[in-house]
N, C-alpha and C positions, 0 to 999 in steps of 0.2 A: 908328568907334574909331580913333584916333591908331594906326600901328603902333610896336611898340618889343618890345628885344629884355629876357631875365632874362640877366643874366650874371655872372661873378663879381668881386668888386671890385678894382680897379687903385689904382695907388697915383695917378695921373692924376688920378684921379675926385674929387682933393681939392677944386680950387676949384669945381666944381661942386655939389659937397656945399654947400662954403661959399655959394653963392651962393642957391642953391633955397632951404637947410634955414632959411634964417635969414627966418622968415617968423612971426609971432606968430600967425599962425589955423591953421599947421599944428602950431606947440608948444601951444596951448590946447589941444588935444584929444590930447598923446600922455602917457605920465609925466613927472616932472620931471626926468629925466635928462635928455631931451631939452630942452637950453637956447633958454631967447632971451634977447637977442639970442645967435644962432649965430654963433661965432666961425670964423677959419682954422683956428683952435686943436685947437677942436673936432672942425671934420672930418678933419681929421690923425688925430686921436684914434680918431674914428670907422672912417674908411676904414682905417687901419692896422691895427688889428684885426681888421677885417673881411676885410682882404686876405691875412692872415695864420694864418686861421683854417684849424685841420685838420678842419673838420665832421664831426668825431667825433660829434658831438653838437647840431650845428646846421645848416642853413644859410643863407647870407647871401649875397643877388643885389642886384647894381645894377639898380634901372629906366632903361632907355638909349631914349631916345627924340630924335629930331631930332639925335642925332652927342652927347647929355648926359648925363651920368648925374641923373635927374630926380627920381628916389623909392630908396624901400629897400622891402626883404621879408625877411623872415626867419622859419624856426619855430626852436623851442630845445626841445630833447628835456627832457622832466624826470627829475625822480633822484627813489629812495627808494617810498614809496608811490606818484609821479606816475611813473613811469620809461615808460608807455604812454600817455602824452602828450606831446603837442610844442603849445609855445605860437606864436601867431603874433602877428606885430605888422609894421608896416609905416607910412609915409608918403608922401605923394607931394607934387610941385610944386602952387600950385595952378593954373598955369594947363592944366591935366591933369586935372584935377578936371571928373569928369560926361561922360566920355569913352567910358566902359567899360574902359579901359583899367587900373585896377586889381582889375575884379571878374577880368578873363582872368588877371594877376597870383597872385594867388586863387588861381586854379585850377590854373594852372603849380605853382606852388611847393607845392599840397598834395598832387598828383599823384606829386611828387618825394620829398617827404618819405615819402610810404607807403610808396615804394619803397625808398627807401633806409632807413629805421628802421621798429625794430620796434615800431609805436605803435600802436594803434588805435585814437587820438585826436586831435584839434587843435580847439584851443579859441581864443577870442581875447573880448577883454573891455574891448570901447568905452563910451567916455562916453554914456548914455543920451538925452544930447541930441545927442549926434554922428547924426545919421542919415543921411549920405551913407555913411558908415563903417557903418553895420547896413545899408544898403540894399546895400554890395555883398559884406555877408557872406553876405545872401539869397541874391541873384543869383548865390553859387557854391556854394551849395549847403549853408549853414550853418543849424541852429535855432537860434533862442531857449529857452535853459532855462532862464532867468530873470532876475531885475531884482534885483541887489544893492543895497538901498535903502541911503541917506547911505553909500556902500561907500568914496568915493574922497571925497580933499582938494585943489584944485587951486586956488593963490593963496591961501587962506585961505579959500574956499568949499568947500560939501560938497555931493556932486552922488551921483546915483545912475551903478552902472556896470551893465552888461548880461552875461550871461554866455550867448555862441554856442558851439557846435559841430558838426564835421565828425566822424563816425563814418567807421572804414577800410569796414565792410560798408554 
C-alpha cells in the first residue's frame, strides 16, 4: 500500500484538486455534482469549503500521498429522522486506485466519525457496477443491505446503486 497521510484541507490543495479531480472515470462513478471536465474553478470551490468547514457536522480530509493532495473523504452527519447517520463518500486519483490505500481511508475516517459524532451509522451508496468502490467498502468493514434497482440516472442512463453499511457496535 502507497503510504499517505488524512488531513484537513488547505487552501494549497487547489491545483491539485484541479489536476487529479478532473478525470472522466473518477466523475462516471460519483454524483453529478461532481463535474467533468473538473475545472480550477471547481476546486476553489471545492477546497474552500472544505477548508472552511466547522465539522459540526461533518468531516472532510485530503488524501496526501507523494507531497499531493490526491483524493477526498468525507462522512456528513444527517438531520431529522437520519440525525444517527453519517453518510460517506469519497474519491480518489486513479493512479492510486488498487492500492489499499483507500480501503485504510475507510477506516481512518469511520474510526473518527464514531468518535466524534453521535451516529451509529455510516452508510455509503456506490454505483452497482462500481466494484473497486464495494470491494473496498468490504474490506473495511462494510455490508451490503441491498441493490437499489434503476435507483440512480447518470448521463441519461439508469443504473442500479447499492446500499453499504458500517454499524458503531
Amino acid at each position: 500500500m502507497s503510504k499517505f497521510e488524512l488531513r484537513k484541507w488547505q487552501i494549497e490543495d487547489v491545483e491539485d484538486v484541479a489536476h487529479y479531480a478532473n478525470n472522466e472515470r473518477i466523475a462516471a462513478n460519483l454524483r453529478n455534482v461532481f463535474p467533468y471536465p473538473y475545472t480550477l474553478e471547481d476546486a476553489e470551490a471545492y477546497v474552500g469549503s472544505c477548508a472552511e468547514n466547522s465539522e459540526e457536522c461533518q468531516i472532510c480530509r485530503a488524501i496526501v500521498a507523494d507531497g499531493h493532495a490526491v483524493g477526498s473523504i468525507g462522512i456528513f452527519c444527517g438531520s431529522d429522522v437520519y440525525e444517527k447517520s453519517g453518510e460517506l463518500g469519497y474519491w480518489l486519483a486513479e493512479e492510486y486506485w488498487g492500492q489499499g490505500m483507500m480501503t485504510e481511508a475507510v477506516k481512518q475516517i469511520c474510526r473518527e466519525a464514531f468518535e466524534k459524532f453521535d451516529i451509529v451509522r455510516i452508510y455509503a451508496e456506490p454505483f452497482a457496477h462500481n466494484t473497486g468502490s464495494r470491494r473496498v467498502l468490504e474490506k473495511a468493514g462494510f455490508s451490503l443491505e441491498g441493490i437499489m434497482r434503476k435507483g440512480v440516472c447518470k448521463k441519461g442512463k439508469i443504473y442500479d446503486y447499492c446500499m453499504y453499511a458500517l454499524l458503531r457496535d
